[in-house]
VODOKOL-734491 format. One record per atom (N, C-alpha, C, O): x, y, z. Coordinates in steps of 0.02 Angstrom, whole numbers, plus 32768, in hexadecimal, padded with zeros to 4 digits. Example, Ala and Ser with C-alpha at 12.3 -4.5 7.8 and 13.67 -1.06 7.14 Angstrom:
# VODOKOL-734491
82947EE4818682677F1F818682947F5B818682C87F5A81A782827F90816282AC7FCB816582858002818A829E80398192
# end
This chain:
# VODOKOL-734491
99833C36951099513C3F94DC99433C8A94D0993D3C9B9496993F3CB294FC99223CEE9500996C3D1A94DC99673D4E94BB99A03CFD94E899E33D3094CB99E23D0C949099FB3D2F946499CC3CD2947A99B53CD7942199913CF393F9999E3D0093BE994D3D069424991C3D3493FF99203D6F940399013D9193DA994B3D929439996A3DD89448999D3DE49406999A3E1B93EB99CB3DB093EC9A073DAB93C499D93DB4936D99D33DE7934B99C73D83936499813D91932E99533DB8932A99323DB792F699453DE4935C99273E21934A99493E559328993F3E6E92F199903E65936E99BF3EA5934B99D53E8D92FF99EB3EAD92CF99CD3E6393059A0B3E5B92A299C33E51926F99D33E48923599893E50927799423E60926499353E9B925E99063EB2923E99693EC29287993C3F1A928899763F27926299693F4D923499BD3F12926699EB3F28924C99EC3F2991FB99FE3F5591D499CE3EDF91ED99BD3EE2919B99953EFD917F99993F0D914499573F0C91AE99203F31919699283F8A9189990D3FAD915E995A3F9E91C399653FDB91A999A43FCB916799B23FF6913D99BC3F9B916999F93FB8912F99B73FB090F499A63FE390D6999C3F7E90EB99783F6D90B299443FAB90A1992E3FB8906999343FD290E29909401090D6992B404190A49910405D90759978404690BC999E407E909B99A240579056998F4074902399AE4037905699AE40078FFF997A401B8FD8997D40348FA09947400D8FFD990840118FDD98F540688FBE98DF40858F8C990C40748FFE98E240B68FDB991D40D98FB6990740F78F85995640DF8FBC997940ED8F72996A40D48F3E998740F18F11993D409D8F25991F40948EE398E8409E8EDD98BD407B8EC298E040DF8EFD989840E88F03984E40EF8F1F981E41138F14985B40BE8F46980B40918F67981940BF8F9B983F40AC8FC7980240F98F9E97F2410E8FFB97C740FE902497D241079060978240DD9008975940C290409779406B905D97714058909797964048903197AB4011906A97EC4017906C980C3FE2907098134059906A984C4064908C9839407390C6985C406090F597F140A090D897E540B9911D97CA408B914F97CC408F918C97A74051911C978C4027914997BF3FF6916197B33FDD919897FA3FE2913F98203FBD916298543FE2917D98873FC09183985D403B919A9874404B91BC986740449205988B403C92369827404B91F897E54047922597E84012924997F9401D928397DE3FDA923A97F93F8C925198303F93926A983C3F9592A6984F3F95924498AF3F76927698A43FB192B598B83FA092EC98833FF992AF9882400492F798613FE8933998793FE4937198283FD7932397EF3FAF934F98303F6D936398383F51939998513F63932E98763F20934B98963F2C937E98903F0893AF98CB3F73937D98F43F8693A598D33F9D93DD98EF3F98941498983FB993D8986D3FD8942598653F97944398733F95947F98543F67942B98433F259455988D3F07947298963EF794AC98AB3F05945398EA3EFF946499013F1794C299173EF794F198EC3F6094B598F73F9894CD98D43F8C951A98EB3F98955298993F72950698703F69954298753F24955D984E3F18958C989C3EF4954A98A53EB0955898ED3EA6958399053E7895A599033EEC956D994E3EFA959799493F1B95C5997D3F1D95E6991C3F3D95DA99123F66962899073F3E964898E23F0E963D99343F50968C99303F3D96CF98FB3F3C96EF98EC3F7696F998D73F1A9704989F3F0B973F98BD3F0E977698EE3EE9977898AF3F3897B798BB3F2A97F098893EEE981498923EDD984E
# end
């Protein structure tokens, strides 16, 4: 379960930044930044769900 919602996050941050760069080439820089913004929070969680615990 947990390597499904790990799998659905990265390709969540992955669209969110492509869709950021989309976005703000036509323009929109405030929700190009905000969904840059997002897909990173996706990937920090990511990030912290993949460190090792001793």
């Amino acid at each position: 379960m947990s390597d499904t919602v790990i799998s659905v996050l990265m390709l969540t941050g992955v669209f969110l930044t492509g869709g950021a760069a989309y976005v703000f080439r036509n323009g929109d820089r405030r929700r190009a930044l905000l969904m840059l913004v997002a897909g990173l929070v996706m990937f920090a969680n990511v990030a912290v769900w993949l460190v090792p615990v001793k």
